[in-house]
Backbone bond lengths (Angstrom), bond angles and torsions (degrees), N, CA, C in turn:
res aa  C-N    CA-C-N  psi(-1)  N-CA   C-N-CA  omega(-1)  CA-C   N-CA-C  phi
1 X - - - 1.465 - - 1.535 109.64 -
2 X 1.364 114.92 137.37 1.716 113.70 -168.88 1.602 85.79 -92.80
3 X 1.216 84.63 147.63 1.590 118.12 -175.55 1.698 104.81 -74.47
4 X 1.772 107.44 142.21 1.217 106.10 -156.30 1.876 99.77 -71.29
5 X 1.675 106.58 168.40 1.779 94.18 175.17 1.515 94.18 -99.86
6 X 1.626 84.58 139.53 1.929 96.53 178.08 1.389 98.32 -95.98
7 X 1.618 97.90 133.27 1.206 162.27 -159.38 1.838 108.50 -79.18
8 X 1.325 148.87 87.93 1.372 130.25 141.64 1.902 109.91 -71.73
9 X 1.748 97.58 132.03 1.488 94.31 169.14 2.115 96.49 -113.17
10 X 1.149 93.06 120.71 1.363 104.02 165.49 1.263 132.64 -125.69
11 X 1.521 117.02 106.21 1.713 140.70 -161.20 1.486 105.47 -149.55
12 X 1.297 100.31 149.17 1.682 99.31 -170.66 1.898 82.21 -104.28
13 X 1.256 131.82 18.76 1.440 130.90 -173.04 1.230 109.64 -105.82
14 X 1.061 134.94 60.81 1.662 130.06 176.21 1.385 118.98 -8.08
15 X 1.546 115.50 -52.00 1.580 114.93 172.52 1.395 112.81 -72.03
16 X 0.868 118.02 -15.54 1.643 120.08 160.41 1.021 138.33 -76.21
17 X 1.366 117.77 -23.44 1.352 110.55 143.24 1.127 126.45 -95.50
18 X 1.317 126.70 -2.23 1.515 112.07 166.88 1.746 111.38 -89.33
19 X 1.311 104.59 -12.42 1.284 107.13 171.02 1.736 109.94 -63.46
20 X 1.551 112.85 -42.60 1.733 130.85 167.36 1.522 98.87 -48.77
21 X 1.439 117.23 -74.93 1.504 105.58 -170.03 1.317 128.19 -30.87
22 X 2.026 93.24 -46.71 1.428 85.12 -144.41 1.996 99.15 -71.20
23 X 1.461 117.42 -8.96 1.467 133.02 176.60 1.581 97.02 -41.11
24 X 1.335 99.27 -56.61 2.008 114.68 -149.33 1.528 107.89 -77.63
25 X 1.495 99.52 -21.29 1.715 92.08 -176.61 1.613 106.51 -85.57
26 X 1.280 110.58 -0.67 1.307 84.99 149.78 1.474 134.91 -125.89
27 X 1.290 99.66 31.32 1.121 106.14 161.08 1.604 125.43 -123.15
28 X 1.495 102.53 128.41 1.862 96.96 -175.28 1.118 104.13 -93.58
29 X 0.985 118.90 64.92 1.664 112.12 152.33 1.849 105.24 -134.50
30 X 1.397 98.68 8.75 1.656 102.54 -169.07 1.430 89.31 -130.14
31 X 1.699 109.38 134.82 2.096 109.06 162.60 1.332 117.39 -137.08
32 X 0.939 113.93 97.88 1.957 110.87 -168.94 1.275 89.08 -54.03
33 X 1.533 109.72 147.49 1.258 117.32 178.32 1.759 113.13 -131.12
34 X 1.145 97.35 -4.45 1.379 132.34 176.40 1.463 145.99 -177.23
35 X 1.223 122.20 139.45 1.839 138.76 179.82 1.492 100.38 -69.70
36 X 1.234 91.61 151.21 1.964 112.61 139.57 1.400 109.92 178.48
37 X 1.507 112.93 130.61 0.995 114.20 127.88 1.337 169.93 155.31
38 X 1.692 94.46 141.63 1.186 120.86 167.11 0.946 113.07 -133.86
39 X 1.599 122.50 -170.17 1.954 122.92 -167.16 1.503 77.14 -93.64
40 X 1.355 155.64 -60.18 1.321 130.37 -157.27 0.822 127.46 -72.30
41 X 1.868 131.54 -29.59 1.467 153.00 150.77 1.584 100.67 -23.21
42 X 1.452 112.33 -64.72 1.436 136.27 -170.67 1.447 97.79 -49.15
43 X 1.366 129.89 -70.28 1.266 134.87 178.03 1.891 123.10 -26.62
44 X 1.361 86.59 -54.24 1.233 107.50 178.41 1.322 142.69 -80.33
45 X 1.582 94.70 -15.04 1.638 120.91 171.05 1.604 107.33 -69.73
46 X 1.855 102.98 -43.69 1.352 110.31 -157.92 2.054 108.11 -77.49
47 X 1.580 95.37 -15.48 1.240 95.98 -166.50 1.738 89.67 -96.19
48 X 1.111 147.44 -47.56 1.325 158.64 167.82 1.924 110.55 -36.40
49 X 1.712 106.47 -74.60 1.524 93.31 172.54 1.666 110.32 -101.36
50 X 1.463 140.58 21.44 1.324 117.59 171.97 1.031 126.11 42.77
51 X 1.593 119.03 70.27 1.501 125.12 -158.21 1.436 92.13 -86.55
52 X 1.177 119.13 174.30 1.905 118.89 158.87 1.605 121.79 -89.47
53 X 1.522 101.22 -13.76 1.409 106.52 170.49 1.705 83.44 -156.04
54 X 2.209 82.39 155.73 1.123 77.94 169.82 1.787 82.43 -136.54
55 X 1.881 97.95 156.95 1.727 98.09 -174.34 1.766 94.59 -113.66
56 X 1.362 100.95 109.43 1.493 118.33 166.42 1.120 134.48 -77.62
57 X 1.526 142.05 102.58 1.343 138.24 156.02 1.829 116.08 -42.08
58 X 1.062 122.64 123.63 1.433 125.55 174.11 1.517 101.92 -72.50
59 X 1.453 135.33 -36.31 1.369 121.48 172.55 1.202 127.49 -67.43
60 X 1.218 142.96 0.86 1.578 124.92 -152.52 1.253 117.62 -74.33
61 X 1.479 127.13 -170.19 1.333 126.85 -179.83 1.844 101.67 -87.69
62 X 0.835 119.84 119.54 1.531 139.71 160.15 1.449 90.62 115.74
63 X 1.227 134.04 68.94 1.534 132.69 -177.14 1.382 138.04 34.10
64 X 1.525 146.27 109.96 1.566 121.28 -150.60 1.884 81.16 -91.93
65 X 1.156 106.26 -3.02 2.136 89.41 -171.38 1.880 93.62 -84.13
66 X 0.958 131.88 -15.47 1.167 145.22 -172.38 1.471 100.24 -69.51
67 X 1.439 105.61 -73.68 1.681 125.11 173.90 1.621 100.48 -37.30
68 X 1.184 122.87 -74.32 1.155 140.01 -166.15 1.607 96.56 -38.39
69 X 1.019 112.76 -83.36 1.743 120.36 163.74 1.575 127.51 -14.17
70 X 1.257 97.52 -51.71 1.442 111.73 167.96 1.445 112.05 -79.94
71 X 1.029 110.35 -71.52 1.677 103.11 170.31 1.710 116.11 -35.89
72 X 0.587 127.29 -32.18 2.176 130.98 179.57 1.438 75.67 -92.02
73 X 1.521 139.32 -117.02 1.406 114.23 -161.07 1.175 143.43 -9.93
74 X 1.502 114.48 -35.03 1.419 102.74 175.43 1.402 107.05 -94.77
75 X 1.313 113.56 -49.40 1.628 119.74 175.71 1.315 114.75 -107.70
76 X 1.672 110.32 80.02 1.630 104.04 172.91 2.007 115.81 -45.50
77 X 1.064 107.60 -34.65 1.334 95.55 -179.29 1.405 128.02 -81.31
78 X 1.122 119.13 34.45 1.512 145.71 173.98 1.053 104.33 -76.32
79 X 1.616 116.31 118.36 1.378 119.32 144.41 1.233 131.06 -70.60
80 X 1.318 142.79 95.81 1.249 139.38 173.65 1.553 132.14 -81.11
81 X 1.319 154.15 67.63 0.995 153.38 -156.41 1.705 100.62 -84.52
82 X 1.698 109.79 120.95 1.567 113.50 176.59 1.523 102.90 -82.99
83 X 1.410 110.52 139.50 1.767 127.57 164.45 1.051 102.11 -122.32
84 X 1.382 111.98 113.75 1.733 105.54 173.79 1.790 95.76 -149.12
85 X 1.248 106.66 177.43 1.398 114.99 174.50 1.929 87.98 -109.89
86 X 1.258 140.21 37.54 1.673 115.22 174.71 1.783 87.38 -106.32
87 X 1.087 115.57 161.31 1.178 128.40 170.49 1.407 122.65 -150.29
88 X 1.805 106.22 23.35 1.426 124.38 172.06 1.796 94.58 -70.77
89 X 1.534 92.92 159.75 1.502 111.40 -178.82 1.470 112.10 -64.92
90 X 1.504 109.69 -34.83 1.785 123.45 -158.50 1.692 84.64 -66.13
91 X 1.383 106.35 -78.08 1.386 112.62 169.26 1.319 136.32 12.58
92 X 1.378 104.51 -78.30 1.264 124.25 159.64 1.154 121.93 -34.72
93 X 1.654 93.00 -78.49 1.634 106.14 -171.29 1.830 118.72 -57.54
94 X 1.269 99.95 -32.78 1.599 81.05 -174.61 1.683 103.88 -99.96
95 X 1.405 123.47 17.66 1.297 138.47 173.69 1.639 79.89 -69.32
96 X 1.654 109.25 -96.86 0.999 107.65 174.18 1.691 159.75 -39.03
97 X 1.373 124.01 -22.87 1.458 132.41 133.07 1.102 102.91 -43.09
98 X 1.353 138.00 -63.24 1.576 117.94 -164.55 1.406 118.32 -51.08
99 X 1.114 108.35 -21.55 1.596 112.54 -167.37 1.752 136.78 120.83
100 X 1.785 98.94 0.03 1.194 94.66 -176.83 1.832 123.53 -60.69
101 X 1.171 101.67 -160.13 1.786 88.50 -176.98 1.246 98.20 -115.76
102 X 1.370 130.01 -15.79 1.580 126.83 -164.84 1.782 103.34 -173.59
103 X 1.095 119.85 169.55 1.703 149.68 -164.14 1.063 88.75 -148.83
104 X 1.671 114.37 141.49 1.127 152.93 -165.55 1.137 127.39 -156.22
105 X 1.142 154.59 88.85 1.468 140.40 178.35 1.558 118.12 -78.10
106 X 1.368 122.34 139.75 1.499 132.35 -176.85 1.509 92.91 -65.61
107 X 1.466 140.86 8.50 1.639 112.16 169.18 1.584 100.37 -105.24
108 X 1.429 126.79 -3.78 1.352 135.63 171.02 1.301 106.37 -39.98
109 X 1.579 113.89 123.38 1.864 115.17 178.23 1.918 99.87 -73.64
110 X 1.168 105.75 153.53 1.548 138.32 -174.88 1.626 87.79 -45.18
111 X 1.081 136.46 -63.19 1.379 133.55 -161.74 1.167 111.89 -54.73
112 X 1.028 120.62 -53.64 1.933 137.53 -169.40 1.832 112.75 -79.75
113 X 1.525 98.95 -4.22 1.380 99.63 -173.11 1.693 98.49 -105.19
114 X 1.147 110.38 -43.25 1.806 127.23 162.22 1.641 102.98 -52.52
115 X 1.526 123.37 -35.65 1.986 116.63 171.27 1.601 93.93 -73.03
116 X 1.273 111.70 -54.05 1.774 105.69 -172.77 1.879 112.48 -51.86
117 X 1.117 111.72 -44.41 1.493 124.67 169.44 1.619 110.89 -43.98
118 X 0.710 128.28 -54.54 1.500 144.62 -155.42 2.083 102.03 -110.33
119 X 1.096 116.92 -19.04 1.765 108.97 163.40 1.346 90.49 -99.30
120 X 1.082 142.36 -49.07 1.743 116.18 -177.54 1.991 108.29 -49.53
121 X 1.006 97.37 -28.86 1.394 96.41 -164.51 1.549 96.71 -65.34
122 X 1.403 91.76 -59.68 1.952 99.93 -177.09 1.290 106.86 -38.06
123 X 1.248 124.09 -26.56 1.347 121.13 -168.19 1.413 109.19 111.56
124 X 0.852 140.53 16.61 1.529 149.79 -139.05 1.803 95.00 -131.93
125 X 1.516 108.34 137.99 1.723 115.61 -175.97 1.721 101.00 -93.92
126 X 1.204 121.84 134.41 2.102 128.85 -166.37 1.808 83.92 -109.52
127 X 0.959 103.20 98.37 1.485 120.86 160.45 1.531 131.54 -108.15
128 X 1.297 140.93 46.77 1.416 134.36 -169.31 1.491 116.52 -38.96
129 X 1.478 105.41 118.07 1.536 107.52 165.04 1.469 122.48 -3.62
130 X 1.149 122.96 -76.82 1.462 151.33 -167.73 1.808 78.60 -45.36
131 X 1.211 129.67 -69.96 2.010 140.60 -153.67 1.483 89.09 -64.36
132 X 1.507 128.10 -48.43 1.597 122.38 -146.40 1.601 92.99 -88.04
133 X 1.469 130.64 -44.87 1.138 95.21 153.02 1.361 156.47 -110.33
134 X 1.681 114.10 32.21 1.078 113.62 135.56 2.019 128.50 -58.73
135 X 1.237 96.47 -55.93 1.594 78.34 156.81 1.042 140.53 -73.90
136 X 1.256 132.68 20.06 1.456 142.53 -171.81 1.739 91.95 -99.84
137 X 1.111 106.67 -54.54 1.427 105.82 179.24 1.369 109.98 -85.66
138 X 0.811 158.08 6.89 1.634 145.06 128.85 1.079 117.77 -58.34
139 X 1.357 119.72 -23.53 1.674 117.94 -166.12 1.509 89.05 -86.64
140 X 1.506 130.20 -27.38 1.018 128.76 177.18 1.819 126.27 -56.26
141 X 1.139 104.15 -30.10 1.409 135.13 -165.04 1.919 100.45 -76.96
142 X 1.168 132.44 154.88 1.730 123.08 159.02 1.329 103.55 -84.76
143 X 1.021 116.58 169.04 1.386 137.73 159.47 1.326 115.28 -67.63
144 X 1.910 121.77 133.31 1.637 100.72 179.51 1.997 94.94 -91.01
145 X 1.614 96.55 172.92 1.491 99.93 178.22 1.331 106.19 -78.95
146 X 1.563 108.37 -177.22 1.588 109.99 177.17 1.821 117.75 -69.91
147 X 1.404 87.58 -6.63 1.855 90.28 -175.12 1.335 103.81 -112.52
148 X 1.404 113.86 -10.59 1.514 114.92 165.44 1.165 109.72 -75.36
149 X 1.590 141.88 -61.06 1.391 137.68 156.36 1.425 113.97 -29.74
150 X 1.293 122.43 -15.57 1.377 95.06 -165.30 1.856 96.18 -119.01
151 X 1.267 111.24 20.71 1.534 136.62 -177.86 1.139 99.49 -91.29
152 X 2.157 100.52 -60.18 1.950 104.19 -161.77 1.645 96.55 -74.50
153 X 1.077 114.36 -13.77 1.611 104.98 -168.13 1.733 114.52 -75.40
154 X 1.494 103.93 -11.75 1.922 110.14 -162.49 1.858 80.91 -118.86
155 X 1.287 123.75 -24.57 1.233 109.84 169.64 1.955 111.01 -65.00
156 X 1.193 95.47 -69.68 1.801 96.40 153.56 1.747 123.16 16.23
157 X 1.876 74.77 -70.44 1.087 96.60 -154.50 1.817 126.01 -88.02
158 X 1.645 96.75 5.29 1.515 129.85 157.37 1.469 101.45 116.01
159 X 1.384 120.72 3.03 1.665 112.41 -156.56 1.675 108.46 -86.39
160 X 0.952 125.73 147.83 1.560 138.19 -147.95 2.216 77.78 -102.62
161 X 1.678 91.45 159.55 1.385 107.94 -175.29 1.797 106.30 -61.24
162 X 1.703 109.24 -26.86 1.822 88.53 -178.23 1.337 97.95 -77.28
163 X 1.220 129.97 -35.70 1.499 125.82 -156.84 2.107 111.73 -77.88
164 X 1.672 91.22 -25.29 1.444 105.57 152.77 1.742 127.17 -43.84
165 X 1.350 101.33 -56.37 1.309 135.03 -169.78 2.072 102.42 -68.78
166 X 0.929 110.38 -68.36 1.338 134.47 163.44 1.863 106.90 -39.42
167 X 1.373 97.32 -43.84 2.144 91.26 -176.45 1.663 92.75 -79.77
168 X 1.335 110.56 -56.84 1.767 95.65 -173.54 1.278 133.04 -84.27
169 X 1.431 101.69 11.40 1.575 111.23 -175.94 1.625 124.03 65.88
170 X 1.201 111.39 26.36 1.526 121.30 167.13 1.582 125.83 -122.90
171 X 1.082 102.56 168.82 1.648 86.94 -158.13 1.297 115.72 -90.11
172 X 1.194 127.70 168.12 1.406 147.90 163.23 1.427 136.04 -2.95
173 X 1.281 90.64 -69.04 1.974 125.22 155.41 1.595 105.70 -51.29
174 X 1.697 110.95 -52.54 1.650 106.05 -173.20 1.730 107.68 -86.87
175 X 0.749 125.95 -8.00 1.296 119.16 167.74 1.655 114.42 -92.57
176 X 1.328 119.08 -30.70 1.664 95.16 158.28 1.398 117.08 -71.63
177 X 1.465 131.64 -10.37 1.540 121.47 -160.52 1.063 85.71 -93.58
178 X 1.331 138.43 -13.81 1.678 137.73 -159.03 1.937 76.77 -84.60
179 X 1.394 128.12 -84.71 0.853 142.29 170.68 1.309 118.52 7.13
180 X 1.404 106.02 -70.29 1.585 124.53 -172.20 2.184 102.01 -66.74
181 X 1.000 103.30 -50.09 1.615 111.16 165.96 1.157 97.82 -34.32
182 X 1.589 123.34 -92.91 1.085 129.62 -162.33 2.057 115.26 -41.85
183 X 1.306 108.64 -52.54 1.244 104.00 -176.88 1.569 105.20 -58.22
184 X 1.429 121.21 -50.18 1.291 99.48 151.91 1.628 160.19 5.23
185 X 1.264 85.95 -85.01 1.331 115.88 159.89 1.158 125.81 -68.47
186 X 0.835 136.39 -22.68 1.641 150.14 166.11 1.561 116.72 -82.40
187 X 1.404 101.22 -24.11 1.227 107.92 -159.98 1.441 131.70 12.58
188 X 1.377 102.96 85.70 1.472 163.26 -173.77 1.918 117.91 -116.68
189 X 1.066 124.32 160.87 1.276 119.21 177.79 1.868 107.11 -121.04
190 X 1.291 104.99 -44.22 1.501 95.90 166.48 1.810 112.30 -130.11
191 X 1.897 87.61 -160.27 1.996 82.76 163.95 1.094 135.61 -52.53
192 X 1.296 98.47 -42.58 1.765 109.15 -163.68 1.793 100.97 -67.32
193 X 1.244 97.74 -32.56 2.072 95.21 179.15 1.258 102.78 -69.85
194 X 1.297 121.86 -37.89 1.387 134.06 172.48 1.501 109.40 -28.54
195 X 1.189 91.87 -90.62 1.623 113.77 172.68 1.557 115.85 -23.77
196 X 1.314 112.34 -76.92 1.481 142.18 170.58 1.964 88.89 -29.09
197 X 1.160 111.20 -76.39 1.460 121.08 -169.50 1.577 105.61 -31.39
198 X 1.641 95.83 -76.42 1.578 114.66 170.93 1.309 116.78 -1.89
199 X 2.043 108.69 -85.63 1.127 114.05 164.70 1.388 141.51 -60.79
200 X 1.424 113.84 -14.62 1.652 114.07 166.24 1.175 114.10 -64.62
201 X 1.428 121.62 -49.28 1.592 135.91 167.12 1.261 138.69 -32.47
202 X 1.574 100.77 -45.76 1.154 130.11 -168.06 1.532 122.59 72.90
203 X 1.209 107.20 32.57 2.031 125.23 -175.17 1.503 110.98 -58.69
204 X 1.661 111.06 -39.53 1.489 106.05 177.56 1.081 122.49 -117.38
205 X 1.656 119.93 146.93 1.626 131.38 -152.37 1.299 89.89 -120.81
């Protein structure tokens, strides 16, 4: 009989993971072998018991994309499987570039999350239709710069291109070209898609 895969549960939700346990005890092919949580708890669990997977919340307190980061830095051979309730595109996508092994959403039924458990393990990447192409089309999209994010974020926030110009101290001319990039890039036609985009995406923190 193959030996069950040990289990990190990491949630800063107490009922959430005992809501996880109580899933795994009945199933032997799954053994929590450890809690956390927080993103540094998490860190430290993974380097302490060497789980074979570990199931990450993207919310916790000290960031779970942080953890995640650190965890593949220190132990590239980490399985990381994300559990989260976000189902923004950004999410995803840079969940995945980082290196996790799989996306998960917290409305996923118990069965399909125990197949995702067990193909990360195989070695195998847990991608649901619905995630691959949402990231399929983001990957499609450019990246905005750090001064482009910080353009769509005061656009957001209703402010017209002089008053743009005026918060970051650049001029007039460079804050519509910032503008025009971004709609670009978004491919969008004005602010208001802008905006709309932003928050579908999940672009601002």
């Amino acid at each position: 009989m193959n030996a069950p895969i040990r289990l990190l549960l990491a949630d800063d939700h107490t009922i959430v993971r005992l809501g996880l346990r109580a899933i795994f005890e009945f199933e032997p092919c799954v053994k929590v072998v450890a809690e956390a949580s927080t993103a540094q708890e998490a860190v430290d669990a993974v380097l302490q018991f060497k789980p074979d997977v570990t199931l990450l919340d993207l919310r916790m307190p000290g960031e779970g994309l942080e953890a995640l980061r650190s965890i593949r830095q220190k132990n590239p051979l980490s399985r990381v499987l994300v559990l989260t309730t976000s189902d923004l595109e950004e999410d995803m996508y840079r969940v995945l570039a980082m290196g996790a092994s799989g996306y998960v959403l917290k409305s996923t039924a118990p069965t399909m999350l125990i197949e995702a458990i067990q193909a990360v393990h195989s070695g195998a990447r847990w991608i649901p239709e619905e995630v691959a192409r949402k990231v399929s089309e983001r990957a499609d999209t450019e990246e905005l710069s750090a001064r482009e994010a910080q353009v769509l974020e005061l656009i957001v926030k209703g402010l017209t291109n002089g008053e743009i110009a005026q918060a970051l101290g650049i001029s007039l001319g460079t804050a519509k070209a910032h503008l025009r990039s971004i709609l670009a890039k978004l491919q969008v036609a004005d602010r208001t898609e802008a905006a709309a985009q932003a928050y579908r995406r999940g672009l601002l923190r």
